[in-house]
Each structure stands twice: as C-alpha cells, then as structure tokens.
C-alpha positions in Angstrom: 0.0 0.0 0.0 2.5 2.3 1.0 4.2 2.2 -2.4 0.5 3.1 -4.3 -0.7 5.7 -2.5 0.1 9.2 -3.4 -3.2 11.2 -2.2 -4.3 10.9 1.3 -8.0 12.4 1.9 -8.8 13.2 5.7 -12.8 13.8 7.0 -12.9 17.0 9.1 -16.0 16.5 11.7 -14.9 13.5 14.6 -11.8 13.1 12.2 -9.3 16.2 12.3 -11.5 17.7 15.4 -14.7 18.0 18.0 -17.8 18.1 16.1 -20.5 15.1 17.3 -20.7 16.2 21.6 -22.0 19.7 20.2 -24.8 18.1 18.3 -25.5 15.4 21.1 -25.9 18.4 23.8 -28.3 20.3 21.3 -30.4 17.7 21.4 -30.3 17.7 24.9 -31.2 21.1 25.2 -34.4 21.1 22.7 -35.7 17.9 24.6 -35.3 20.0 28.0 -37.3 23.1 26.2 -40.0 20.4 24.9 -40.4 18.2 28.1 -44.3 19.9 28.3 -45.2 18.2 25.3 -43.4 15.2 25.1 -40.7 12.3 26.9 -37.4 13.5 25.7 -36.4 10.0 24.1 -39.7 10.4 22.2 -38.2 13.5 21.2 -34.7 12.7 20.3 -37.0 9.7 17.9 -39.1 12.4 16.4 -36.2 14.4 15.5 -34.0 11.8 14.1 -37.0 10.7 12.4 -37.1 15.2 10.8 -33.6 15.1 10.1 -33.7 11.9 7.4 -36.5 13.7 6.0 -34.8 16.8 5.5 -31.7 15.9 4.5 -33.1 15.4 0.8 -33.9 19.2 0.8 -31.3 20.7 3.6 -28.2 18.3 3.3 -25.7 18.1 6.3 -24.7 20.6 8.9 -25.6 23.1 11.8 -27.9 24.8 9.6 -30.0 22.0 8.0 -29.7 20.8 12.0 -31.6 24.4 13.1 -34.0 23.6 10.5 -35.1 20.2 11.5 -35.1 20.9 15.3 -37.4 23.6 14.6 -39.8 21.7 12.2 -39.9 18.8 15.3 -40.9 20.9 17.7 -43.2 22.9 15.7 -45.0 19.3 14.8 -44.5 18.2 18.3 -46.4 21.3 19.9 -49.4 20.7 17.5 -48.6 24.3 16.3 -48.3 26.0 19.1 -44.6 26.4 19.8 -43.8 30.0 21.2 -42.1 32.4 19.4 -39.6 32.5 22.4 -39.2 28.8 22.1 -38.1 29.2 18.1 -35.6 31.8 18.8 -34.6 29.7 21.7 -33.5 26.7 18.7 -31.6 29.1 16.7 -29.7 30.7 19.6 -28.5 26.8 20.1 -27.7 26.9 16.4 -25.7 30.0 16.6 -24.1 28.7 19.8 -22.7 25.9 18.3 -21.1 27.6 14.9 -19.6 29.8 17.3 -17.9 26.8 19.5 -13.9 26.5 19.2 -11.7 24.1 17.6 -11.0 21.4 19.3 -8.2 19.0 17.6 -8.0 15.4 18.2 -5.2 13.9 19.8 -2.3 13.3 17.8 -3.6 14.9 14.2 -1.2 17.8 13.7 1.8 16.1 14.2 0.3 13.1 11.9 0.0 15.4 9.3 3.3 17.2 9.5 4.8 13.9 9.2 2.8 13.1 6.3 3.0 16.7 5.1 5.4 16.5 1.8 5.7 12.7 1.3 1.9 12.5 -0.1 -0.5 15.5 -1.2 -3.2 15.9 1.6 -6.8 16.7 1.1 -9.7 17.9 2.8 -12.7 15.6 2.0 -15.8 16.4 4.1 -19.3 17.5 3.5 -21.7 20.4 5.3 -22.6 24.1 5.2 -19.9 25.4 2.9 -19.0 28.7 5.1 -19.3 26.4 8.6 -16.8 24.1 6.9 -14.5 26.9 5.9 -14.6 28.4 9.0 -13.4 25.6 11.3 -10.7 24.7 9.0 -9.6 28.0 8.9 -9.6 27.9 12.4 -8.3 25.0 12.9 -4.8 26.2 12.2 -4.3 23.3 9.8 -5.3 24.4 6.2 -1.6 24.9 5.2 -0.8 21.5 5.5 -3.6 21.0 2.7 -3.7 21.1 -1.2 -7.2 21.0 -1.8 -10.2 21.5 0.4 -13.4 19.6 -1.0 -16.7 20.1 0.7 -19.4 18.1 -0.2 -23.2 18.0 -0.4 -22.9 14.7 0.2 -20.4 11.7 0.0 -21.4 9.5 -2.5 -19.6 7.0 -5.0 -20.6 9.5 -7.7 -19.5 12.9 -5.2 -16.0 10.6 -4.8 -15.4 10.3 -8.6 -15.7 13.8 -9.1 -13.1 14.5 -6.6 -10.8 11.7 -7.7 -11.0 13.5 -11.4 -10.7 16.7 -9.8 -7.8 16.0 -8.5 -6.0 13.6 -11.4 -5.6 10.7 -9.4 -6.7 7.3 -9.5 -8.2 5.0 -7.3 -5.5 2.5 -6.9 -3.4 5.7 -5.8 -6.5 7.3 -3.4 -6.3 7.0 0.5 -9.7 8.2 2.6 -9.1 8.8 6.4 -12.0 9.3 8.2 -14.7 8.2 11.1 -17.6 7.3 9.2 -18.4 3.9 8.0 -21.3 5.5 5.8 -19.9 8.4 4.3 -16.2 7.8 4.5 -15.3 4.0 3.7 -17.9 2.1 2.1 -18.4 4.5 -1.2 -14.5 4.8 -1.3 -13.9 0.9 -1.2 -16.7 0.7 -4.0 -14.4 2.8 -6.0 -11.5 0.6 -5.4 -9.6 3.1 -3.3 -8.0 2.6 -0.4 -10.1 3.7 3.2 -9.1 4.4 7.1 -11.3 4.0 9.3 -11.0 5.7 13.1 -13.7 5.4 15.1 -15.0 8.0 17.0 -16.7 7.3 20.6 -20.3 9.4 19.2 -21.1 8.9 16.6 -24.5 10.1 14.1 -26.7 6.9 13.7 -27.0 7.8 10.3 -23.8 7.5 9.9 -23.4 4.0 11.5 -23.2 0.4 9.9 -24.3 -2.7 11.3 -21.2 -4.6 9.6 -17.5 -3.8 9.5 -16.5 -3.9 5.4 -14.5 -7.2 4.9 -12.2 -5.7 2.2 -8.7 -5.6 0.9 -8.0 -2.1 0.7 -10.0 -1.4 4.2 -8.0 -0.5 6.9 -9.3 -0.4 10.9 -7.4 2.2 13.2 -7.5 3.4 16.5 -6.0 7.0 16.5 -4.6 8.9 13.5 -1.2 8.3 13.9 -1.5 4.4 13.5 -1.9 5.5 10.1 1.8 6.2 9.9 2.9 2.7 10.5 1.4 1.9 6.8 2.8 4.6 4.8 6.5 6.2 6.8 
C-alpha cells in the first residue's frame, strides 16, 4: 500500500476535530425546552425521524440541523410552539457555529509527518461557510492542497473529486470516522479507506457490519496511520 498511495483524503467533523458532543448536547437542550409536550427519548426519535426527511432538501450541517429541530418541535407542539421557544432553537444553532476548535489527539503532528511525502486533502461534507470556518480555524489548512466540501459523499461525489484531483483510485487513501460516508463509497471505487472510530457517533452515519475488504483499513488514533505509509 504504501508504495501506491500518493493522495491521502482526511474527513474534518470526529476526524481532524470535536464536532458530534456539540450536536448530542443540542439535542439535549431542545428535549429539556419540549419536556411539556413530550418524553425526551420520544423526542430525540421524532427528530431523528425530521432530520432523514430533511436531509433530501437541507443536506448536512448546523444549519440543516436548526431547521429540523425547529420543524420537530413545531409538529410536536401541535402548532403552538412559542415564538420564544423558536428563537430559543436558533440561539442553540448560533451557539454551536460559534464553538472553538477542538483538535484530536495526535492529528497535527500526523500530518506534518505526512506533510510533503503525499499531497493531503480535505474531503468532508456540510454548510460550505461552517466548513470553511473551522478549517480556517483550525490552524491546519496549510498542511492541505485542496479543500473539498461536499453535499454529500457519495460513490458518484468521490469520482468527481478523484478527477478533480487527477488521481486514481489504486493511488487514493480516505481517512475518516464514518463507515457510511467515509469507507464504504470509497472501497466501491477501489480506493483505499481508514477507518477511526469515534466514541459518538450520528446513527446515520453507522453500519451494522464492519466492510471485509482488501483495501480497508481499521485504526485506533490517526497516527496508526503512519505505520502503513512512513
């Protein structure tokens, strides 16, 4: 492997830094300002339930995440959610696009190791100017040659990058903490994919199987990732 691969692709979200906890204590929040109307596990079920709806018209991110917490509780309250109560849900919105950058261990010394032996992407998917915002402050976009932010990552969204980017599959390495969004599309493209698992992680993001697969690789932190290509 270590001979083929010349472009390594990192997710950003549970990957490079802190994204998933923020969500998780949202939700806990809009379950404490809907306890009148309902339990909050009902809740967290009706919500889940909004968000696969709405991804279709509102894709990934904070934003799309606003959306559907508002349309939940407005269905929840049989329409009569207080005005309060809406502005309350986009306050926790704005909260969390406001939160700091919080790096995972071992990722920037990963990739300044890896920095000049293989060209190094950003491959994640979102709200375009949320996206660009944590990366920027993330201090690590100079250790990156392209940034690629998706609306979603599909086999078809992957092709398109790999062309993008002149590089073929046999030559392609994804990093990255999703089994959904980061592995399985890229191992159906005949790439090579890392998998790190993160300790939350989306349901809809999840698996029920671990990909039995050649070019599939099972990590515990970033930097094992070293030990296959240095």
């Amino acid at each position: 492997m270590k001979e083929k691969i010349k472009t390594i692709a990192f997710d950003a979200d549970d990957t490079l830094w802190v994204n998933e906890p923020f969500y998780r204590e949202a939700e806990k929040k809009l379950c404490n300002m809907l306890s009148d109307y309902m339990p909050a596990e009902q809740v967290m079920e009706e919500l889940y339930k909004t968000e696969m709806q709405d991804l279709e018209w509102y894709g990934y991110g904070v934003k799309a995440f606003v959306l559907s917490m508002i349309d939940t509780a407005i269905r929840i309250s049989n329409n009569t959610l207080p005005a309060a109560t809406v502005q309350d849900i986009m306050n926790l919105g704005r909260d969390m696009l406001q939160k700091p950058i919080e790096l995972l261990p071992h990722v920037e010394e990963t990739l300044e190791q890896l920095n000049g032996n293989y060209r190094l992407v950003v491959a994640t998917k979102g709200d375009l100017l949320d996206q660009e915002r944590k990366l920027k402050k993330s201090g690590l976009e100079r250790y990156f040659h392209h940034i690629e932010i998706m609306s979603d990552k599909t086999l078809a969204e992957y092709t398109k990058l790999l062309h993008h980017l002149d590089c073929s599959a046999d030559n392609f390495l994804m990093i990255g903490n999703s089994m959904r969004s980061d592995i399985v599309p890229v191992l159906e493209l005949g790439a090579y994919a890392a998998h790190i698992p993160y300790h939350m992680t989306w349901a809809h993001e999840q698996l029920p199987y671990t990909p039995q697969h050649e070019r599939f690789l099972e990590l515990e932190c970033i930097s094992d990732i070293l030990k296959h290509l240095l």
